[in-house]
N, C-alpha and C positions, 0 to 999 in steps of 0.2 A: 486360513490361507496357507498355512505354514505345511499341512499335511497334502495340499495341492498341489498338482503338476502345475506347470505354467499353461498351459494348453488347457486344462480343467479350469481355469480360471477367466470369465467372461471379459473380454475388454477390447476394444478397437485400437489396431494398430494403424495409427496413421502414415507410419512409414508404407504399409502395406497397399493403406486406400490410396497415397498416393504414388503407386506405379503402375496404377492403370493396367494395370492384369500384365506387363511387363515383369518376366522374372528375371533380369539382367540389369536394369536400369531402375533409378529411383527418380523424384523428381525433389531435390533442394525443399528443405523450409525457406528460403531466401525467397527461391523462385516461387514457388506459391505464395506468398507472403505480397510479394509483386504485381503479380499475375489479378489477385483478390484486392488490392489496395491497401495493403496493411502494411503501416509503416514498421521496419525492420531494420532501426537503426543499430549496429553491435559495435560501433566504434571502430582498432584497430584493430581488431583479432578474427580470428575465423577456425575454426574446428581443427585445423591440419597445424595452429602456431600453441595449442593447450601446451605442450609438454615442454616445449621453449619459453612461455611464458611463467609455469610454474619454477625453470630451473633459474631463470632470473627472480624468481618470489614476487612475480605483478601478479598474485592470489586474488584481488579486489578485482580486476580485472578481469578474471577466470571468473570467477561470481557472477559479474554484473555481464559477462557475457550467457552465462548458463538461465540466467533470470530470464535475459530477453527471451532464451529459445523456448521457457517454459511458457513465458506470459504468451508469446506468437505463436503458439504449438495451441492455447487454450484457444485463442481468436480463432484460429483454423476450425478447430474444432465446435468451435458457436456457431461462425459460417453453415459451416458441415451439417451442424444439425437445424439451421433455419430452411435450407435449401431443401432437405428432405421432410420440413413440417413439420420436426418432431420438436419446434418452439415456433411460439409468436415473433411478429418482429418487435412488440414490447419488451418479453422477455430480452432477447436478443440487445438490442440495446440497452436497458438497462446493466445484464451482464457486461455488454460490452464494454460501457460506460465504466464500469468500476473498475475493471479491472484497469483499463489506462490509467486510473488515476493513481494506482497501486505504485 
């Protein structure tokens, strides 16, 4: 990977899938998160408070905000791939199932 462009490198960008061929606007992980029923709880923070929150040292906070967006970035993403068929809804639950409990 290391000798890779980023672009030589296979991978879906979900920022990309979701703007709906939209090249000005995005749509929120919140809002989809919403929209699919996937609970998106992050507490008090929100992406635009990271740098106010690091300069007061709420780090733990910064964390357990970054976790949610990864854990609801992956559920997007199991969605994503149940609706295109490329998993069972077995699969799919059982993924989904673990990870919440993570």
């Amino acid at each position: 990977l290391f000798s890779k462009k980023p672009w030589e490198i296979p991978h879906l960008d979900t920022l990309e899938l979701w703007k709906f061929g939209d090249y000005k606007h995005f749509t929120s992980l919140k809002l989809m998160c919403k929209v699919l029923g996937i609970p998106s709880s992050k507490g008090d923070i929100d992406g635009s408070q990271v740098a106010e929150f690091y300069r007061a040292g709420r780090i733990q906070e910064i964390a357990d905000y970054c976790v949610t967006d990864v854990i609801n970035t992956y559920r997007l993403w199991l969605r994503h791939e149940l609706f295109k068929g490329e998993i069972g809804e077995d699969s799919f639950n059982k993924s989904n199932s673990s990870i919440i409990s993570f």
